[in-house]
C-alpha positions as CSV (number, residue, x, y, z in Angstrom):
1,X,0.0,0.0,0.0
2,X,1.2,3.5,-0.6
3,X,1.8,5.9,1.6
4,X,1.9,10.2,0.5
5,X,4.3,12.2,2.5
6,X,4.4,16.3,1.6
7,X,8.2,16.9,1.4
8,X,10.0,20.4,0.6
9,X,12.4,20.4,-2.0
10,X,13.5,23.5,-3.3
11,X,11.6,25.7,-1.6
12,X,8.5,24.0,-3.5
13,X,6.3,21.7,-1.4
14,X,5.6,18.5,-3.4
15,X,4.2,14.7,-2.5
16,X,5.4,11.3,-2.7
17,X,3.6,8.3,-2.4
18,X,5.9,5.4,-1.8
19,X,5.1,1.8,0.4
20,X,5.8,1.8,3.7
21,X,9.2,-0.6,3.3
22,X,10.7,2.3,1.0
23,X,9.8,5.0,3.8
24,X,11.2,3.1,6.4
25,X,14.7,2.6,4.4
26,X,14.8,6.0,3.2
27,X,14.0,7.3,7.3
28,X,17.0,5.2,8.2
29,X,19.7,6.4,5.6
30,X,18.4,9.4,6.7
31,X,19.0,8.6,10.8
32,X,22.5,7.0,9.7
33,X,23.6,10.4,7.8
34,X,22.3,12.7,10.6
35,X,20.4,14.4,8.2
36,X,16.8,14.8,8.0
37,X,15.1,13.0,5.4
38,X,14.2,16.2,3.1
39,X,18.1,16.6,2.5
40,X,18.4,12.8,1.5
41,X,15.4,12.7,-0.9
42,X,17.0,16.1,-2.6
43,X,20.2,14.8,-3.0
44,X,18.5,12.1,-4.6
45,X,16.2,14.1,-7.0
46,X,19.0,16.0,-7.8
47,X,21.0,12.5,-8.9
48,X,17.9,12.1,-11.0
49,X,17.9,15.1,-12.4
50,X,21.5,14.8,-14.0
51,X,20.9,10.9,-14.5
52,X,17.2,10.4,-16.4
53,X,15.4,13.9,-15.6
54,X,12.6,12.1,-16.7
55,X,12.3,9.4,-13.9
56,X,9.2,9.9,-11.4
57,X,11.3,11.0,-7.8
58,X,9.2,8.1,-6.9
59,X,10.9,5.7,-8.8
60,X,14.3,7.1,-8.2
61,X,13.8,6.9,-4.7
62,X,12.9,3.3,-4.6
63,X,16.0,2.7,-7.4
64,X,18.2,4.3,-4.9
65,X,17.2,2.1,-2.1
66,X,17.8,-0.7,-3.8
67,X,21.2,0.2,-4.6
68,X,21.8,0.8,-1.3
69,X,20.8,-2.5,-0.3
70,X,22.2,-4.3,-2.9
71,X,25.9,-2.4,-1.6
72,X,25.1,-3.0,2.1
73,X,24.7,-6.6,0.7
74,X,28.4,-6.9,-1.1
75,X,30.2,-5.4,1.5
């Protein structure tokens, strides 16, 4: 099930609607880099933007957690 969460990026309010897993993963990066989790999802829209500017930020999130994983995974 999805789950909408109003985030500020840019000075622009916008939502994301991700499951529950993918919040929970992206809340802990965020914990782990002392950073709240508005900084993290902007760093990753910003990756998106340079790498397929036409990817939802909802995709790219979830592609970024994955990666993340999968490196947690091989190390």
């Amino acid at each position: 099930m999805l789950r909408k969460r109003s985030i500020t990026l840019a000075g622009h309010a916008t939502s994301l609607a991700l499951e529950e897993d993918f919040w929970r993963e992206l809340d802990a990066a965020a914990r782990a880099e002392g950073a709240p989790l508005a900084r993290l999802i902007a760093r990753i829209d910003a990756d998106r933007a340079q790498d397929d500017p036409d990817a939802p930020l909802s995709s790219a999130c979830r592609v970024w957690v994955l990666r993340r994983a999968l490196a947690r995974s091989l190390a």
